[in-house]
N, C-alpha and C positions, 0 to 999 in steps of 0.2 A: 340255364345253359342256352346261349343263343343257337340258331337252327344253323347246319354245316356252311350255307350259303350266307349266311351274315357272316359268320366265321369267316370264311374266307374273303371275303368284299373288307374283312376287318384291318386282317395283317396284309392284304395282297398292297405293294409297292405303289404309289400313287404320283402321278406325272409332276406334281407340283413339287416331290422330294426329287425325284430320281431326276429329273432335267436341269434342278440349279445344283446337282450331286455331278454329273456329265461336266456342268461347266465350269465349274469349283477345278477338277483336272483340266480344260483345256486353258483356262489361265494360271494354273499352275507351271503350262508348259509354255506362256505366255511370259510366265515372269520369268524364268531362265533364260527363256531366247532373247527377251530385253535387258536382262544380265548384259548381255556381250553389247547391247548397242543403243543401250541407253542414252552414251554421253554424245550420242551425234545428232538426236533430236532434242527441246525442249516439249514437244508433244509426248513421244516416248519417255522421258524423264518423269514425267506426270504421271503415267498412267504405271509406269514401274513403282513411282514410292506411293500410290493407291494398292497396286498388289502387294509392296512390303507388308502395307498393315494388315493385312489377309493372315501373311504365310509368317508375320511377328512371333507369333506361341512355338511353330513348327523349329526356324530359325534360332530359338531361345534353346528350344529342347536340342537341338542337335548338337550348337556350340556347347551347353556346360554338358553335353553325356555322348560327346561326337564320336568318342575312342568306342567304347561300349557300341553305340551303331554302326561300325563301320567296319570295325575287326572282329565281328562274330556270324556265324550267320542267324545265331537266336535274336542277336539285338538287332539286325536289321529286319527281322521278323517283325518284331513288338514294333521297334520305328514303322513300318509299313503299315502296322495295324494302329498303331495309333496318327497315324496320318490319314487311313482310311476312317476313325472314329471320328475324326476332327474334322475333315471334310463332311461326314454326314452328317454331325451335329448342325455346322453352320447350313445347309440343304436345308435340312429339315425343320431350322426360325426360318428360312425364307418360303418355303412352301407354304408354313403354316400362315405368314405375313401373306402371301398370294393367297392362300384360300379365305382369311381372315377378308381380304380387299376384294374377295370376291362376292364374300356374303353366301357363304357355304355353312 
């Protein structure tokens, strides 16, 4: 049984998950607002179908099961939590690739 303080240093949240987790949502809120105004840059345009391939799984799941997320408030539960699962998943190959790049 490791000692309390390993233990906690074990599970406690590590900057390399939680800050590409932070930024996973602020391009999330990136890709909507480029939603609206995409087709007036070709810079914007780029970097919109870059986030497409991000939020593909999310967008997949919502079109075939959109009714069920939309019109309950269980299934917008589960949709949230599983958009919080799928954001932290992808966080935490990128943290693990940053601390892997770091020689940790």
């Amino acid at each position: 049984m490791p000692e309390s303080g390993q233990f906690a240093e074990a599970v406690a949240p590590r900057a390399t998950i939680l800050l590409p987790f932070a930024l996973l949502w602020v391009l999330l809120g990136a890709y909507l607002v480029l939603l609206e105004f995409a087709e007036e840059s070709a810079l914007l345009g780029a970097v919109a179908g870059v986030l497409r391939i991000v939020m593909a799984p999310v967008d997949a799941l919502v079109h075939r099961t959109g009714g069920f997320f939309r019109e309950s408030a269980v299934g917008a539960a589960i949709g949230y939590g599983l958009l919080l699962g799928y954001f932290y998943a992808i966080a935490t190959v990128i943290g693990l690739v940053i601390e892997a790049l770091a020689g940790r």
